[in-house]
C-alpha positions as CSV (number, residue, x, y, z in Angstrom):
1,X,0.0,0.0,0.0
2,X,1.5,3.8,-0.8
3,X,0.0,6.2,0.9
4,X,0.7,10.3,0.0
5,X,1.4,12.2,2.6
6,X,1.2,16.2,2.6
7,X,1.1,19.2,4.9
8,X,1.8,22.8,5.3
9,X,4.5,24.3,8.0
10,X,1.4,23.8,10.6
11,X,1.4,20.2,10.1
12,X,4.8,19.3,9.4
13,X,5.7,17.6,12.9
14,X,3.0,15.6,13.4
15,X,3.6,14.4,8.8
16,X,7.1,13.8,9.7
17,X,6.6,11.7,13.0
18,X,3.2,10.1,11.4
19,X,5.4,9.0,8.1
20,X,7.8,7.5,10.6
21,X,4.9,5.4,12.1
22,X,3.9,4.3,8.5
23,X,7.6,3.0,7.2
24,X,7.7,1.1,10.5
25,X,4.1,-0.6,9.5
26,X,5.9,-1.4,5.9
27,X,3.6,1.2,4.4
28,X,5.1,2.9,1.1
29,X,5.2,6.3,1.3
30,X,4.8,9.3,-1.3
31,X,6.2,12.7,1.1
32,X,4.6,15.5,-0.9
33,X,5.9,18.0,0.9
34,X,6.4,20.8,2.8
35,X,9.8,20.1,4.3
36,X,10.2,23.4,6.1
37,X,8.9,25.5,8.6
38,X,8.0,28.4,6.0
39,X,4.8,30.1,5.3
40,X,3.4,28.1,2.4
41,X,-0.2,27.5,0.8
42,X,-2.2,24.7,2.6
43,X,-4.0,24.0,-0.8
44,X,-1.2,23.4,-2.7
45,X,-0.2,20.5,-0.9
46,X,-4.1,19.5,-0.7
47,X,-4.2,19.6,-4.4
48,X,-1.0,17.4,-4.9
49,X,-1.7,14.6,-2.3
50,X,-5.5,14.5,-3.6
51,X,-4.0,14.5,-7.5
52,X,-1.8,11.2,-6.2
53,X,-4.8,9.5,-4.9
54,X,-7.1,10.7,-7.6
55,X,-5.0,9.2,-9.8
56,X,-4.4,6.0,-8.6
57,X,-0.5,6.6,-7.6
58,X,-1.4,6.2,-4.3
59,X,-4.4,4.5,-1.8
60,X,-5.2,6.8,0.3
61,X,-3.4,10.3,1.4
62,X,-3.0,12.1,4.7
63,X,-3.1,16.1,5.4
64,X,-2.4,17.7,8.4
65,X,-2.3,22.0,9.0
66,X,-3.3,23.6,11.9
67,X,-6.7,22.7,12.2
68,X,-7.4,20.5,9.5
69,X,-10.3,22.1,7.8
70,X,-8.6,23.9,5.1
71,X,-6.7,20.9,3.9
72,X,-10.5,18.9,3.8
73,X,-11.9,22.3,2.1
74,X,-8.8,22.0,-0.8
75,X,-8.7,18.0,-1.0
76,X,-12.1,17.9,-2.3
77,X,-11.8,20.1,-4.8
78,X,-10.1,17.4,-6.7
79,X,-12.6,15.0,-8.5
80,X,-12.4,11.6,-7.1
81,X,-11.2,12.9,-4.0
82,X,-13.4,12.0,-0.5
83,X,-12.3,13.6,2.0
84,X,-13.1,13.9,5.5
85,X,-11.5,14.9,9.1
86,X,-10.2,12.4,11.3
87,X,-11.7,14.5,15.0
88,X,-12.6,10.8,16.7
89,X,-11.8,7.0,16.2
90,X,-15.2,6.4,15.5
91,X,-15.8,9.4,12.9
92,X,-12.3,8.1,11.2
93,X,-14.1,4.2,11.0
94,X,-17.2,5.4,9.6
95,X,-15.7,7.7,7.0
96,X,-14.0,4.9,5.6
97,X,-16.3,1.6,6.3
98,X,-19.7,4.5,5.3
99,X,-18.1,6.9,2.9
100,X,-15.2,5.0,1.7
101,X,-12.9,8.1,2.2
102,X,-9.8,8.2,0.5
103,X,-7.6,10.5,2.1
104,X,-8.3,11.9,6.0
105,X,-7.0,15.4,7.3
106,X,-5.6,15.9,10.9
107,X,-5.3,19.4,12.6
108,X,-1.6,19.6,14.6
109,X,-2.9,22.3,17.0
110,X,-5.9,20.7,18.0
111,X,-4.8,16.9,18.3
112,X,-2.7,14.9,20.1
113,X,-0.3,13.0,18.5
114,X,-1.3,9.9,19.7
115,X,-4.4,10.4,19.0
116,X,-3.3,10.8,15.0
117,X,-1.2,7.7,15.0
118,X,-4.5,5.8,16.3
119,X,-6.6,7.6,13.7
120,X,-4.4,7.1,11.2
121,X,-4.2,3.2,11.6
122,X,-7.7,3.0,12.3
123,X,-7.9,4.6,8.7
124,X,-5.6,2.2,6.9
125,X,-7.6,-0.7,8.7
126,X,-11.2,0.2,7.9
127,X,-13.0,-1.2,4.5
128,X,-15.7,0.1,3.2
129,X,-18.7,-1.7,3.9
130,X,-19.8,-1.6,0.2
131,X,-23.9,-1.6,1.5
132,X,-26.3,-0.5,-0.9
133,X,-27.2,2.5,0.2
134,X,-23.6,3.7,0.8
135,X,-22.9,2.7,-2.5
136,X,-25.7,4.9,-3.5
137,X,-24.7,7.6,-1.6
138,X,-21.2,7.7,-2.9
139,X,-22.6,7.8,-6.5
140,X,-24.5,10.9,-5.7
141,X,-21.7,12.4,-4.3
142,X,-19.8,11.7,-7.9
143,X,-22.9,13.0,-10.0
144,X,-22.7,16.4,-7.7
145,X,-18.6,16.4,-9.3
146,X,-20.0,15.9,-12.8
147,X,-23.1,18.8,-12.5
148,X,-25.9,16.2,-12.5
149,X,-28.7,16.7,-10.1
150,X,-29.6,14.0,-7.6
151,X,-32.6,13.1,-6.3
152,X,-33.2,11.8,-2.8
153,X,-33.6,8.1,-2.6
154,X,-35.1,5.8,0.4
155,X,-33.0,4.1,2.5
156,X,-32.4,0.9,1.8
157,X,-31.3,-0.5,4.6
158,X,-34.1,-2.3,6.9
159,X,-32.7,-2.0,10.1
160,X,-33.1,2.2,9.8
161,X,-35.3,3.5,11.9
């Protein structure tokens, strides 16, 4: 698995020691930058890691800033690109097994590390669940890329209450 890995100088400690923790799990690892603590354009870095994933290069992609949001804001931008922010194990399991997110965004001054390094693996380790309703969902989501108009469907899942 290669995973793309991008931040801007906000993030750059927590990218650095978080692409540590993946070589150690055997994870490849595409380093998009920024290497320095410089001012520098959170949506550039966005825009490269979702490009990698978007394209196929890489699974999935990580972004970190200072809070997170502007990297989520930038990352799904790209077409192809699901993008969500990894606040709490369980939001990080659903966005994956629910939404099957593609790359997850971390904010450095409002998150432990530890907390990041869980999140992140909880990530890696989630499938998506593939249920037919999801799977509907997710299409919606790619007509709303293309311009198309979606209608609202029924859930299709009997359990729903």
């Amino acid at each position: 698995m290669k995973i793309a890995f991008g931040c801007d100088r906000n993030g750059l400690a927590y990218k650095n020691r978080l692409i540590e923790h993946a070589r150690e799990e055997g994870i490849e690892v595409c380093d998009v930058g920024t290497y320095e603590y410089v001012p520098c354009d959170s949506p550039y870095y966005a825009s490269l890691v979702g490009g990698k994933v978007a394209s196929g290069e890489c699974k999935y992609g990580v972004l970190i800033c200072a809070t997170g949001t502007g990297m989520v804001i930038a990352a799904n931008k790209v077409k192809g690109i699901m993008c969500g922010m990894g606040y709490g194990d369980e939001a990080v399991r659903l966005m994956r097994e629910h939404n099957d997110a593609n790359v997850i965004s971390f904010g450095q001054d409002h998150m432990g590390y530890k907390d990041v390094e869980r999140r992140f693996d909880i990530f890696i380790g989630t499938e998506f669940s593939g249920l037919i309703h999801q799977a509907a969902r997710i299409r919606q989501v790619n007509d709303i890329e293309d311009g198309k108009t979606i209608e609202l469907t029924p859930i299709l899942n009997p359990d729903w209450k």
